[in-house]
C-alpha positions as CSV (number, residue, x, y, z in Angstrom):
1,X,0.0,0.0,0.0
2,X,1.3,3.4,-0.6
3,X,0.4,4.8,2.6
4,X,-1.9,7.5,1.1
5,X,-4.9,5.8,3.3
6,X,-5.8,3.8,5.9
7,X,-8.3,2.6,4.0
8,X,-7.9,-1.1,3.5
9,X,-8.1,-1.6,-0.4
10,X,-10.3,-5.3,-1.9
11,X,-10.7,-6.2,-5.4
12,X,-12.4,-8.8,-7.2
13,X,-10.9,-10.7,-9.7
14,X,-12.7,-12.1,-12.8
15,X,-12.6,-14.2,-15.5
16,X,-14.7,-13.2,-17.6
17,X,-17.7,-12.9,-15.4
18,X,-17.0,-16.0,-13.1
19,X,-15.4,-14.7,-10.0
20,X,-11.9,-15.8,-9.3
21,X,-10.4,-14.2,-6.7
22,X,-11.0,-11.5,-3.7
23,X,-8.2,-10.4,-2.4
24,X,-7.5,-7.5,0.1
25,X,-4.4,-5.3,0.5
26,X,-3.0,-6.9,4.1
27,X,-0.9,-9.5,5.2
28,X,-2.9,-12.8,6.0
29,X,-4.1,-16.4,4.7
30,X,-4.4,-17.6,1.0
31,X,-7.9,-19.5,1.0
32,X,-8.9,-22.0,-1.6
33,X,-12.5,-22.5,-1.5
34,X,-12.0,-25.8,-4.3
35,X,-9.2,-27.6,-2.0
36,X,-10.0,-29.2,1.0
37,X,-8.7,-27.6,4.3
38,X,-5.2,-28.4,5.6
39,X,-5.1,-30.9,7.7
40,X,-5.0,-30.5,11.0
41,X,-2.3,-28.8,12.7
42,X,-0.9,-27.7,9.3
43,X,-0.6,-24.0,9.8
44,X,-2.2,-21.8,7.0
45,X,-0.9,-20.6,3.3
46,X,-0.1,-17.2,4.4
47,X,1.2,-14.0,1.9
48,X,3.3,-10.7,3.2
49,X,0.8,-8.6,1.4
50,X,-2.4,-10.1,0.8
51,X,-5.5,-11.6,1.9
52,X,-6.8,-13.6,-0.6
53,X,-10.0,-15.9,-1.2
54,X,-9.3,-18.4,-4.4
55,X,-13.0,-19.3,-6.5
56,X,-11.6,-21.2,-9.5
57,X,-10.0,-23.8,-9.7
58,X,-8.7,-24.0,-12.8
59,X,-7.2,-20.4,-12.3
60,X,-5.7,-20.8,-9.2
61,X,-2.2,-22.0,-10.3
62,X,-1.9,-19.4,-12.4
63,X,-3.5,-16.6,-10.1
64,X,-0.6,-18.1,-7.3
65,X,2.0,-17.8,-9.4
66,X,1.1,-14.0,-10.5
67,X,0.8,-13.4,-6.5
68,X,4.0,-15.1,-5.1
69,X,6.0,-13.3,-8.5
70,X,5.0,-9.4,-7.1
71,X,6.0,-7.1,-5.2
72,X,2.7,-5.8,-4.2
73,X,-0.8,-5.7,-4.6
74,X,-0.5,-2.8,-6.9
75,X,2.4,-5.2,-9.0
76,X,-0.3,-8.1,-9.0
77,X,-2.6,-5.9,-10.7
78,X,-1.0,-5.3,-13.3
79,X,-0.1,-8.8,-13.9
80,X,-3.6,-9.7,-13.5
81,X,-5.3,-7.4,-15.6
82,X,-1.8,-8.6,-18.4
83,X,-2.9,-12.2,-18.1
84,X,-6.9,-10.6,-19.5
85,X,-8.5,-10.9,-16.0
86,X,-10.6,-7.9,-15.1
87,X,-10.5,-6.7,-11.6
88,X,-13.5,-4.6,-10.0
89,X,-12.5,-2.3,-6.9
90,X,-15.2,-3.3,-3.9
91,X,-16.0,-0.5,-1.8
């Protein structure tokens, strides 16, 4: 974040109109909602920069990769929006 706000920033991420991924500018847990849960004991995926909900399956490889290869939400984007994903701001 750039520090112009406090504001906590969340996107939605689609492909063409089948939702992908929600994600959220703070540190926390990557959530798959097509994998079963960890089992127990087995901490959780966490990312320095993002909170992040997984929808598709078939995407989320490829969304993963774009995530762990930026530098930031902004830098995730881009790469996003690159790959032909289309990313709504939630307010």
């Amino acid at each position: 974040m750039n520090g112009a706000s406090e504001r906590t920033r969340r996107y939605r991420v689609l492909l063409g109109e089948r939702l992908a991924l929600e994600i959220r500018d703070e540190p926390g847990i990557l959530v798959s909602i097509s994998a079963p849960p960890p089992p127990p004991g087995t901490p959780p995926v966490t990312h320095p920069f993002a909170t992040a909900t997984f929808h598709l399956a078939e995407v989320e490889g490829d969304l993963g990769a774009l995530l762990r290869e930026s530098s930031d939400l902004d830098a995730f984007l881009e790469a996003v929006a690159r790959a032909g994903y289309r990313i709504e701001p939630v307010d």
